[in-house]
C-alpha positions in Angstrom: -6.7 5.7 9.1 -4.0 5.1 6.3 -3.6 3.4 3.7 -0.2 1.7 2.8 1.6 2.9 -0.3 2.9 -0.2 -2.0 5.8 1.1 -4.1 6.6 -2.6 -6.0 9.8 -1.8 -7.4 11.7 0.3 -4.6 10.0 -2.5 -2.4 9.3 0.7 -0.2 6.1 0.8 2.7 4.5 3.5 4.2 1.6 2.0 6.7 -1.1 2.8 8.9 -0.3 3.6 12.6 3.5 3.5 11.7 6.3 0.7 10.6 4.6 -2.4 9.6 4.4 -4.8 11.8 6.7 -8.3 11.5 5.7 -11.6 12.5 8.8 -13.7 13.4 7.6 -17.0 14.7 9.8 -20.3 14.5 10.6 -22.1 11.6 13.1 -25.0 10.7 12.0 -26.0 7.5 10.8 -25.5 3.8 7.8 -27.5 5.2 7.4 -25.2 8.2 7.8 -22.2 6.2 4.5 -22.9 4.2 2.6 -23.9 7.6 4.1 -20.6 9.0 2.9 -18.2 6.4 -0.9 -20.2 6.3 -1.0 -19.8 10.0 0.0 -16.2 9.5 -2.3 -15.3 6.5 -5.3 -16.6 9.0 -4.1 -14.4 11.7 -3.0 -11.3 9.9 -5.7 -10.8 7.2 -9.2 -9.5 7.8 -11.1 -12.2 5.2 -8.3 -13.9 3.8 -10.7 -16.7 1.8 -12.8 -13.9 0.2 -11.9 -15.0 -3.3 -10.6 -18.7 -2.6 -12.8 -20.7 -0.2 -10.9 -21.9 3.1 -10.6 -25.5 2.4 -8.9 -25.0 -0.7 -6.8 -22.6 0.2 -5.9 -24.9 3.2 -5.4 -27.9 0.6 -3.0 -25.8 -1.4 -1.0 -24.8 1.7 -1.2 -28.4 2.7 0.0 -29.5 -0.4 3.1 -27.0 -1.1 4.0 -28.0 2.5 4.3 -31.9 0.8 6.1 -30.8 -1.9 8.4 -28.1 -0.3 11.5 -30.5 0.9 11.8 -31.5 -2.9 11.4 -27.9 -4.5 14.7 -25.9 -5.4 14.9 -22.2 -3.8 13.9 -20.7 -7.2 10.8 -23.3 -7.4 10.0 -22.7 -3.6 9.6 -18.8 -4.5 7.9 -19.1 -7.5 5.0 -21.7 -5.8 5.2 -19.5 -2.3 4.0 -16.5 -4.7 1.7 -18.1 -6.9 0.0 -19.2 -3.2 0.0 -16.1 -1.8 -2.0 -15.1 -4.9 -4.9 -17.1 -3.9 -5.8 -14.1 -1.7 -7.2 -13.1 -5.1 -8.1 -9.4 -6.3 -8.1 -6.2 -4.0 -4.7 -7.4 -2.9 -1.8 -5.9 -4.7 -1.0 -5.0 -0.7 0.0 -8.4 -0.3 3.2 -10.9 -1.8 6.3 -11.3 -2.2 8.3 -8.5 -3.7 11.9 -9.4 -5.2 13.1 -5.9 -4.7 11.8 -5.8 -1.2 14.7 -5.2 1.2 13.1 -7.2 4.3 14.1 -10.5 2.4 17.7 -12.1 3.6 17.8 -14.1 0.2 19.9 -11.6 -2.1 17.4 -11.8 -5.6 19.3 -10.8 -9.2 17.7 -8.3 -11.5 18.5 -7.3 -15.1 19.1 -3.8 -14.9 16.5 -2.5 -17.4 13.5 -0.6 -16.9 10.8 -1.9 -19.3 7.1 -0.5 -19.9 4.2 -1.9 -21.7 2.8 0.2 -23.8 -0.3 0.4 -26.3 2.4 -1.5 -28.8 4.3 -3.1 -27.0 6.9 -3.9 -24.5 9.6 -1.5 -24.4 13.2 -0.4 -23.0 12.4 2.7 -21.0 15.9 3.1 -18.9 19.2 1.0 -19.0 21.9 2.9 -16.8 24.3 0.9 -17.8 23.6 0.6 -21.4 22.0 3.7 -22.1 21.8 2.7 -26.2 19.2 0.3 -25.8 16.7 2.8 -24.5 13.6 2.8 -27.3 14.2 -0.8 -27.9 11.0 -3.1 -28.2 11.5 -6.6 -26.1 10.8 -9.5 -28.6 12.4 -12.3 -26.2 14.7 -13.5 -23.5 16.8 -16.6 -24.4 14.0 -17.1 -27.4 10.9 -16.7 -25.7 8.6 -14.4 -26.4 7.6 -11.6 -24.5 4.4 -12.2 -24.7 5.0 -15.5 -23.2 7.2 -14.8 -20.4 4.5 -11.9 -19.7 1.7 -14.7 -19.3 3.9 -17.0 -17.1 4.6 -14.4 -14.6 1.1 -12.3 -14.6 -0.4 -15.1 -11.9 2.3 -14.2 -9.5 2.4 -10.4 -9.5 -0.3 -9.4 -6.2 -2.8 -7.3 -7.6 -6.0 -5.4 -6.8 -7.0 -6.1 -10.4 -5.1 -6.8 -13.9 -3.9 -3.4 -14.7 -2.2 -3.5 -11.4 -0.3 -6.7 -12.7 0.2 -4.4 -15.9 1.8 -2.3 -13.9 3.9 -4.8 -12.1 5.1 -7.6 -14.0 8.0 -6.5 -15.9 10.0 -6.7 -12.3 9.0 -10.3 -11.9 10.1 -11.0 -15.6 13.3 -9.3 -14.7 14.1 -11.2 -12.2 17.0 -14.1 -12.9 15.6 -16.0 -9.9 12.0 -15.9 -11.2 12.5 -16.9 -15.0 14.4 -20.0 -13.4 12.0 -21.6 -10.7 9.5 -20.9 -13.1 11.5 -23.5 -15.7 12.1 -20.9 -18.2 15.6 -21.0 -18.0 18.3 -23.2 -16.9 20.2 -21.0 -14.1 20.3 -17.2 -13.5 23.2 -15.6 -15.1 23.8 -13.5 -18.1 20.8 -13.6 -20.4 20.2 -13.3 -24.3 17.5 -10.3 -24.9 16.5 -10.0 -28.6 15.6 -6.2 -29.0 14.3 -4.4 -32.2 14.9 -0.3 -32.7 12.2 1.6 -34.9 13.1 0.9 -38.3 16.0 -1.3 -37.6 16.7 -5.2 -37.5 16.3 -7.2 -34.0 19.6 -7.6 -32.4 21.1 -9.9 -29.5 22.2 -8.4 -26.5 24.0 -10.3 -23.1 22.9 -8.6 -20.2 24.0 -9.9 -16.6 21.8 -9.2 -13.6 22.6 -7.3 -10.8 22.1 -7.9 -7.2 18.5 -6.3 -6.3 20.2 -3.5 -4.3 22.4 -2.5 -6.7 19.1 -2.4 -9.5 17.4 0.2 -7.7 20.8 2.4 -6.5 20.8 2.7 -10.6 17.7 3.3 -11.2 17.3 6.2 -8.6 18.7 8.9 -10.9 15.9 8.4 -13.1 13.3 7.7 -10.9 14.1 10.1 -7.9 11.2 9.1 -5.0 10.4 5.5 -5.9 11.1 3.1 -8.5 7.7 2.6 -10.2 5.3 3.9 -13.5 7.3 5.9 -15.9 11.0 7.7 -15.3 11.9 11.5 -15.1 12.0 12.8 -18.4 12.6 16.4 -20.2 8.9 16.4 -21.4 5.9 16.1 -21.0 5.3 18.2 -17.9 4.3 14.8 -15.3 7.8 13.2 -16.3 9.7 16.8 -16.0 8.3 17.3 -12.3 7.6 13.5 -11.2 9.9 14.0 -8.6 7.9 16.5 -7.2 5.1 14.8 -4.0 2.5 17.8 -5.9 2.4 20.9 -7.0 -0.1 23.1 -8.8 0.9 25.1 -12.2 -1.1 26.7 -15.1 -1.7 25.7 -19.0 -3.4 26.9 -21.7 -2.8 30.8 -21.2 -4.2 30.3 -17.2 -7.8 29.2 -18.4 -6.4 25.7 -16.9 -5.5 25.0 -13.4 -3.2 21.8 -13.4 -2.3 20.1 -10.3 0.4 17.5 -10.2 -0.5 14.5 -7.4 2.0 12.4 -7.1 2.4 10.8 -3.9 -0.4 11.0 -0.9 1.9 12.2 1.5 2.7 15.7 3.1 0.0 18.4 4.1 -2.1 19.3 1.0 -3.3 22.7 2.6 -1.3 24.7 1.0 -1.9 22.6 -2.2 -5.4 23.0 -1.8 -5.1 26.9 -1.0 -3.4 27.9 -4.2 -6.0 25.2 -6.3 -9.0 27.4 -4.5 -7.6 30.6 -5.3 -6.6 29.9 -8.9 -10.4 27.8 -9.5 -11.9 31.2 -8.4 -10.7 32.9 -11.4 -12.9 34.1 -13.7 -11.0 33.2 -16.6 -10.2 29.4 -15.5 -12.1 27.2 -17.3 -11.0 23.8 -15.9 -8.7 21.7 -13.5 -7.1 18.5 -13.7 -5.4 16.5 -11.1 -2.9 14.3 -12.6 -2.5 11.1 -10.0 -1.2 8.9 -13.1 2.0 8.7 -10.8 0.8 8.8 -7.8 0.8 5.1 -5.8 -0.5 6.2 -2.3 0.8 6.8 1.0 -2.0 8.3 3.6 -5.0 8.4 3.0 -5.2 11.3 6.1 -3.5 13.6 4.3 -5.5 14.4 1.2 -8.6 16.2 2.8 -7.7 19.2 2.2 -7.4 19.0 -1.7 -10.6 16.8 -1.7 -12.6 19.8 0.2 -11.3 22.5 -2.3 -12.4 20.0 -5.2 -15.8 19.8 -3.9 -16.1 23.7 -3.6 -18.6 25.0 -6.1 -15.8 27.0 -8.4 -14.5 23.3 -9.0 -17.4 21.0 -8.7 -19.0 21.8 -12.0 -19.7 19.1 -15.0 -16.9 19.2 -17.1 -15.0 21.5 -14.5 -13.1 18.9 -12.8 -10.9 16.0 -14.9 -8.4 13.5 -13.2 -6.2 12.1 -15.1 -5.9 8.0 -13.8 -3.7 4.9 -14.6 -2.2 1.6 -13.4 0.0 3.0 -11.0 -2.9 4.8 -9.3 -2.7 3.1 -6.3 -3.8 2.3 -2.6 -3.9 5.8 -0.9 -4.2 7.1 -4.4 -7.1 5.0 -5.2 -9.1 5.8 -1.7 -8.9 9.6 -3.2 -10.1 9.0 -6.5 -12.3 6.4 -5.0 -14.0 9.5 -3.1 -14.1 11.9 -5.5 -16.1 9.8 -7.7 -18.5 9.5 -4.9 -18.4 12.7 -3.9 -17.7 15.4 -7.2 -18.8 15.6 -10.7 -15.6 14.4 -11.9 -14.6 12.9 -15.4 -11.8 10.3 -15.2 -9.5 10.3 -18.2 -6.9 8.2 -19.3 -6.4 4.3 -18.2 -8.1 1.7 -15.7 -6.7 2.3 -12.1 -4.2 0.1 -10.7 -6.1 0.3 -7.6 -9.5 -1.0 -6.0 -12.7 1.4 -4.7 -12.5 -1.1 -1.8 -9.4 -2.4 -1.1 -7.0 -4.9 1.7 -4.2 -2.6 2.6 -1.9 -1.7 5.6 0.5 -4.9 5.5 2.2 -7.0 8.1 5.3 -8.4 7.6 5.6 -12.2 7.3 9.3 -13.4 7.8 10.3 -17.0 6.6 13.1 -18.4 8.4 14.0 -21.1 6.2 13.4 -19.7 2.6 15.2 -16.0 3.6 11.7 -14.5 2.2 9.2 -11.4 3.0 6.0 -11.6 2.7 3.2 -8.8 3.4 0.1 -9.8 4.0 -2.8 -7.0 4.2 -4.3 -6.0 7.9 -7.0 -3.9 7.0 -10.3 -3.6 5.0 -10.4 -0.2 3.0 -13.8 0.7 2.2 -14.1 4.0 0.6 -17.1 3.1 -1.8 -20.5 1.1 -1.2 -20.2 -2.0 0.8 -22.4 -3.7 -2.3 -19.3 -2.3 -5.2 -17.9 -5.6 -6.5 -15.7 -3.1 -9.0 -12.1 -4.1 -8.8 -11.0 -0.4 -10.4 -12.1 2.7 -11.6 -12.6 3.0 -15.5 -11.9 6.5 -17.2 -14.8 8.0 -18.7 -12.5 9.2 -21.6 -9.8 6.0 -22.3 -6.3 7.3 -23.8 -3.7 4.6 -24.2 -0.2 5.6 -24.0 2.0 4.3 -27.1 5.8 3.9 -27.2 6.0 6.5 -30.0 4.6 9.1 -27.7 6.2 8.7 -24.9 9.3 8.9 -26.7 8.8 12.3 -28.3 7.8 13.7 -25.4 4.0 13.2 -25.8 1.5 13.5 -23.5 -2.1 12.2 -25.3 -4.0 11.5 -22.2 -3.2 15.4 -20.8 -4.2 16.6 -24.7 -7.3 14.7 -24.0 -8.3 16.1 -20.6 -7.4 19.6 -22.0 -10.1 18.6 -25.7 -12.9 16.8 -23.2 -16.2 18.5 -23.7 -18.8 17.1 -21.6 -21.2 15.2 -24.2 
């Protein structure tokens, strides 16, 4: 069994069994569109009224059906998402992704790369205007970020809120979104007020790009898949994020450090050269960094789970993964299992991802409205049928602020490197 690997931002999907299925029935309408994608949810999803009861998810489909015909495109996507939503948590498998190249409507995205961190939203790339990197976003067009963050967190899919953490900054970036929410009045250029460290807040103009042309400049920075945090000089998990893992030393070799980044690929040999350095009698600990890592299949990481429950590993204090929001599907089963199965301490931030989880998407087209939208095929249970938990909490909780990742920090590593078990 797999489990998909939801990449939001590259709108990329790797899922069970191979390419995700489409479903492709007719559709004339706006009207039609909603009936289609209810009809499809009830067909396609294993228990799609776990977290909203049947009839009133039923009334809501029945009543954006009503209201369809009078609903602008922009509208129409932002009410089609916030329904798709009532699917509820343990579903960031399922939505509507802007930068998801299944949809026939072309979507416009400013070409920034923002990231929230412990103060604040911040300017992590800008290809095109590479100046405004470190900036803090106050507002767009004079509203707040803050705001604009709380009108778009109900339509980002998630498996629970740090997976709409994660997420939202592309739905906030998106011209399209900002306007059928109401926020502004079309989708072209837009006024971003910006504050550098120590220095006044400016005005910039920034146009949108087509979402196409967003992630062909993004991919220099972000080399696999558009998502978490962007290659960087330093710290070591931004230096080699491009890598799907890899296992290195720190600490004079006393640490065994093993970079997980995507669950794809054998992890033998991975797991081979973890054994063989854990053996040494001078290694003291290893940590498995999956902060970047948001899935892929969930067949593949066996290997590396086996070595980690080898006694040379699976000691108190021994074994440290570092998680965070991006942790994700695939990603999420492993960590899901090694807390089950090892003595492991998590460190860092709240997964992105679910211990039990809807994954493995179908592909829902809409005719009429020139949308995708997935919709989740399978149950993932990889903890106790009775865990209601909607993520994995870290033992030792670093937050990441914009200060250190901008000097090349890496606090939540330093902290997995200082843990001593109390």
């Amino acid at each position: 069994m797999r489990s998909g690997v939801l990449v939001i931002l590259a709108a990329a999907l790797v899922v069970a069994g191979g390419a995700a299925q489409r479903a492709t029935p007719a559709s004339t309408s706006a009207a039609d569109d909603v009936r289609l994608l209810m009809q499809q949810i009830r067909v396609v999803h294993p228990n799609p009224f776990h977290a909203t009861p049947e009839a009133q998810f039923q009334a809501a489909a029945d009543n954006l059906a009503a209201r369809a015909p009078s609903l602008s495109p922009d509208q129409l996507l932002v009410e089609l998402m916030r329904f798709v939503n009532l699917l509820g948590e343990r579903e960031g498998h399922s939505g509507i992704f802007t930068l998801d190249s299944a949809h026939r409507r072309v979507f416009h995205v400013f070409p920034l790369y923002l990231y929230k961190f412990s103060d604040g939203l911040f300017i992590i790339s800008a290809p095109q205007q590479r100046s405004l990197v470190g900036s803090k976003v106050l507002a767009i067009d004079g509203i707040p970020a803050g705001e604009l963050e709380q009108k778009v967190r109900p339509l980002v899919p998630r498996d629970n809120e740090a997976t709409r953490t994660d997420r939202f900054m592309s739905f906030m970036l998106t011209a399209e979104v900002l306007h059928g929410l109401g926020l502004r009045n079309g989708t072209g250029p837009a006024r971003f007020t910006l504050q550098k460290p120590g220095a006044a807040a400016q005005d910039v103009t920034i146009a949108p790009v087509t979402a196409g042309a967003y992630l062909r400049l993004m991919k220099p920075e972000f080399p696999s898949f558009v998502y978490a945090l962007p290659r960087r000089p330093k710290p070591l998990y931004l230096r080699r994020r491009a890598e799907a893992h890899y296992v290195t030393t720190l600490d004079h070799g006393r640490v065994v450090y093993v970079g997980y980044n995507l669950t794809l690929g054998s992890t033998g040999p991975l797991a081979r050269r973890v054994s063989r350095l854990a053996a040494k009698r001078k290694t003291r600990r290893v940590i498995v960094d999956v902060r970047l890592n948001p899935g892929g299949d969930n067949h593949t990481y066996a290997p590396l789970l086996k070595a980690l429950r080898a006694k040379s590993v699976n000691r108190p204090g021994r074994l440290v993964v570092l998680i965070g929001r991006a942790t994700f599907s695939a990603a999420q089963n492993f960590i899901t299992e090694l807390e089950r199965r090892t003595r492991v301490t998590f460190v860092g931030e709240t997964s992105g991802g679910s211990p039990n989880l809807y994954g493995d998407v179908q592909h829902v087209e809409l005719p009429t409205s020139g949308l995708n939208v997935d919709v989740a095929a399978i149950y993932w249970q990889k903890s106790f049928a009775a865990d209601l938990r909607t993520a994995i909490e870290p033992k030792v909780s670093v937050a990441l602020g914009s200060s250190a990742f901008f000097r090349g920090k890496d606090p939540a590593l330093a902290a997995a490197l200082a843990y001593r078990r109390g």
